[in-house]
N, C-alpha and C positions, 0 to 999 in steps of 0.2 A: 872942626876942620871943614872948610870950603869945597866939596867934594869937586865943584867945578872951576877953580881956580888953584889947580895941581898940574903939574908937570912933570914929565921923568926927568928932565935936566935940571931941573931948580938948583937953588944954591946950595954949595958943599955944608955937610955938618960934622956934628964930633960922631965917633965911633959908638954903635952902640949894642950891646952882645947880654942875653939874657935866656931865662926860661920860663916859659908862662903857658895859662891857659887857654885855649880859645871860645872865647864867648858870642863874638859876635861875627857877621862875615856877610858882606856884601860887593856885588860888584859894580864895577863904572866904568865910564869911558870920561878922561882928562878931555881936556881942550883941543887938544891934536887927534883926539879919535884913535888913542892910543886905550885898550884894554886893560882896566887894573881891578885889583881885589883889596876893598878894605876891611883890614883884620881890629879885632877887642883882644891886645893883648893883657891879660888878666893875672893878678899872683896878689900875694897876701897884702902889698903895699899900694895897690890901686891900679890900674887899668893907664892902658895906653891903646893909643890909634895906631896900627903896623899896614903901611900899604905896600904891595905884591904888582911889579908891572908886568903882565902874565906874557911879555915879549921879550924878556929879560931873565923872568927868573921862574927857576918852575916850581909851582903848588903842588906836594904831593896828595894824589888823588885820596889817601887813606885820613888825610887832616879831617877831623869833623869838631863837633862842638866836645868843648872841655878834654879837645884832645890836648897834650903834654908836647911843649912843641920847643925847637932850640930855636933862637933869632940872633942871626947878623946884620948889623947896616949901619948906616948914619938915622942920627936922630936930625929931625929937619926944625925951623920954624918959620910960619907964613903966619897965619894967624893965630895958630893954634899950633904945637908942638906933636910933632907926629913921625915916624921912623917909616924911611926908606928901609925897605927888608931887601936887601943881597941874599940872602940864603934862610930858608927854613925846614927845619928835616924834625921829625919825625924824635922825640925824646928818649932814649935807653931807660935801662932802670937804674943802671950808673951815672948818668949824667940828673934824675930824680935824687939817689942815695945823694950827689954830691953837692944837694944845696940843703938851707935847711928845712927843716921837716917843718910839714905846713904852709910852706914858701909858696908852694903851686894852689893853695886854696883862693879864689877871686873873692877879696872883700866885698866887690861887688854886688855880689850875690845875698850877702847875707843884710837883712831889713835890723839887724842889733850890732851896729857898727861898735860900740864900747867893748859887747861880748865877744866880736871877733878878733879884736885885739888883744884882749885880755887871752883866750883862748891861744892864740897865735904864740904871746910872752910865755905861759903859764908852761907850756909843754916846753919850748925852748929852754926853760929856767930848768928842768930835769936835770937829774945828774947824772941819772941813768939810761946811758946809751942803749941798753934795750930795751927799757920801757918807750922810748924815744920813736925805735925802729919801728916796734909792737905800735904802736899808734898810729906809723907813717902806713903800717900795713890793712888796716884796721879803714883808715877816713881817708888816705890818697888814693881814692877809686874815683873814676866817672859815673858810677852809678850810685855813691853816695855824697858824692861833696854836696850836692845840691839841697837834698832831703835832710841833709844834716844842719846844715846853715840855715833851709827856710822852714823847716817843719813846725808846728805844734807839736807840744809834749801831751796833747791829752783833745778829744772831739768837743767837750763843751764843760770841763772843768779847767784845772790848775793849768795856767801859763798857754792857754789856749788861742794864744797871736801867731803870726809869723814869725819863727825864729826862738819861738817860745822852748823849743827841745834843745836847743844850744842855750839860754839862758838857764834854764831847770838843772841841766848835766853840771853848767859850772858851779851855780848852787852848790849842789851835794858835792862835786869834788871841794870845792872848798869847806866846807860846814866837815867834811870828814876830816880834815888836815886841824880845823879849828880843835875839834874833839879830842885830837890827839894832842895835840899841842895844850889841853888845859889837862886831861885827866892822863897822858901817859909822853910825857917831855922827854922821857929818856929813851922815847921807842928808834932802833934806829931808821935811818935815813930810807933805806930801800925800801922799809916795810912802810913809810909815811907815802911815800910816794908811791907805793902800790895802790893804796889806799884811795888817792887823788885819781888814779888812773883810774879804779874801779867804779869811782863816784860820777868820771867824766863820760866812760862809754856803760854802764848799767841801764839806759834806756836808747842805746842806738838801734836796736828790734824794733824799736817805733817808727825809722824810715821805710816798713815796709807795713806799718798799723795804717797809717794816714795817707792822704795826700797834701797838697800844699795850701789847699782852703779846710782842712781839718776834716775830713770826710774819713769815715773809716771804712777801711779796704775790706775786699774781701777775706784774706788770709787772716787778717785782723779778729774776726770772726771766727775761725775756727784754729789760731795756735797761738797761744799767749806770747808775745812780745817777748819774757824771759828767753823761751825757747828760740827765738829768732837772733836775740843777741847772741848767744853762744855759735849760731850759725855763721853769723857773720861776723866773730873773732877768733873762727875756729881757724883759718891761716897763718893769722897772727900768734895765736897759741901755739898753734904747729911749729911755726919757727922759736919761740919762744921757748919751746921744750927742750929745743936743741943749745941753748946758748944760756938760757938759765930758769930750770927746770922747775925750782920752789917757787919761784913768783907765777910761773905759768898753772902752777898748782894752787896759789894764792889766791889768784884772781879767780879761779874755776870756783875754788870755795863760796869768793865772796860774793858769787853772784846766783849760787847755785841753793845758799842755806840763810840770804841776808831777812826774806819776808818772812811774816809772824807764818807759823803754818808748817815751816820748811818745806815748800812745795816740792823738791826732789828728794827729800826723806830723812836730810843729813841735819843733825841740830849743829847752831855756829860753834864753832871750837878755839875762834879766836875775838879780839875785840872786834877788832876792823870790821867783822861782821855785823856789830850791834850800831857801829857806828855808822857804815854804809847805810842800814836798815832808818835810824832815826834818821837821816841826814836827808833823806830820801821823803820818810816822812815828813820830816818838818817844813822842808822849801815846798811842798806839795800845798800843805794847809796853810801854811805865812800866807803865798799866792790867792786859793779860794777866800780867806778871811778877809785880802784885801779888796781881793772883787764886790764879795756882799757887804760893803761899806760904800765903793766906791762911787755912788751916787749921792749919796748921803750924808752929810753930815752929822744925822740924828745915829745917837747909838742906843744900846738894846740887841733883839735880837734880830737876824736877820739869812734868810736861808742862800743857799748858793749850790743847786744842783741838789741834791739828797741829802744835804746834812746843813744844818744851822749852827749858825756861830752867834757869839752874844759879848758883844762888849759896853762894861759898866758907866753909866752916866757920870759925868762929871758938875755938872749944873749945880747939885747940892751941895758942893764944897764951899764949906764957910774960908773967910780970913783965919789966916793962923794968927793964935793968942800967945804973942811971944814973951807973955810974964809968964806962960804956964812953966812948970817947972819941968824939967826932962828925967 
């Protein structure tokens, strides 16, 4: 959008009314020397330009970045498509509840645009309305959207990019849902999908291990990541106690007995544990095995942080002798 060939009178548009995040925010002055503010209206389907003519209509002073905001206006087009804002206030947690869950995260944001959509479907696909909520509680924060979408999963091992902790989480929720679906098909529905859910937030403690160039923090330092997760789904738990008490019981299990060790004392008593645990492992090591290749063509063995991996030559394979007999 042309920031200097804008008008408040331009031509009429269609109506246009939604809920989003605010990402970006600048101000101008139009051609007429009329004061306006241009907004990054931001939500799971991509980003829009919302402009504010500060003589017309009022900003509330409490708007900041990734605040949760309602929008009314006309949507315009000059060069580029962008909405006249009539009114914007300030989002409830009921007018949050009444879109879907997820809705308010800015694709934007996230450097694994596949992963965020996949993530976006994946939870929406739920069947369970309070695993749904329990998530919405969990990642619709202003202090985690960001950390979550951009973060690394690790300082200089597995999945160690940008966005790398949202790629790893789907990982393991998936590869848990696979495990069930091969070794126990009859399990039901709730408990699969607890399952998914535990594999998706089991390393969200990591938004407060890292920062967004992989640096680890200081608290990183002195309290394991486990213990951080449990911190920070411990509201979501809390509600979830109230509305269905065995999966809030579930989920405390599987994250609390999944590692070899049982670092809080309890051994697994159910599968989903054993599953969570390899699933966790195996996206961890796929990732490293493919880094110390990934220069390389040559295979053999080859180290990747503290451990080496070794994949077999293939060079020696003769032609197959297809009189041999089978």
């Amino acid at each position: 959008m042309n920031a200097h060939n804008l008008t408040l009178n331009s031509q009429r548009g269609k109506p246009f009314n939604g809920v989003f995040r605010i990402t970006g925010r600048v101000a101008h002055f139009d051609e007429l020397g009329e004061p306006y503010v241009r907004l990054r209206l931001s939500c799971s389907q991509g980003d829009r330009v919302g402009v504010v003519w500060l003589n017309r209509t009022e900003l509330p002073d409490t708007i900041g970045h990734l605040s949760l905001v309602s929008v009314h206006g006309e949507l315009r087009s000059q060069s580029d498509p962008w909405v006249r804002i009539d009114q914007i206030d300030m989002a409830d947690r009921d007018t949050l509840t009444a879109i879907d869950v997820l809705r308010s995260l800015p694709r934007s944001y996230c450097p694994q645009p596949g992963s965020f959509d996949e993530l976006v479907r994946s939870v929406n696909a739920l069947n369970s309305e309070h695993l749904k909520t329990f998530i919405r509680l969990v990642l619709e924060r202003r202090d985690r959207i960001e950390p979550f979408l951009r973060f690394p999963a690790s300082e200089r091992y597995h999945h160690n990019h940008p966005g790398g902790l949202l790629v790893h989480s789907l990982e393991v929720a998936n590869n848990v849902v696979q495990m069930i679906e091969l070794n126990e098909p009859t399990m039901p529905l709730l408990q699969k999908e607890t399952g998914f859910v535990a594999g998706l937030l089991h390393d969200i403690g990591k938004i407060y291990s890292f920062d967004a160039l992989g640096r680890r923090s200081t608290q990183s330092q002195l309290v394991e990541h486990d213990a951080l997760t449990l911190e920070l789904c411990a509201a979501g738990l809390a509600w979830l106690d109230r509305h269905d008490n065995q999966t809030a019981i579930t989920l405390r299990h599987l994250w609390t007995c999944a590692s070899p060790g049982a670092r809080y004392g309890y051994q697994p008593m159910m599968t989903l544990a054993r599953y969570l645990r390899d699933a966790d492992g195996q996206s961890a090591m796929a990732d490293n095995q493919r880094q110390a290749f990934r220069y390389s063509s040559k295979r053999g063995f080859r180290r990747q942080g503290q451990n080496r991996y070794w994949q077999p030559e293939t060079d020696h394979l003769l032609p197959m002798d297809k009189s041999n007999d089978l």
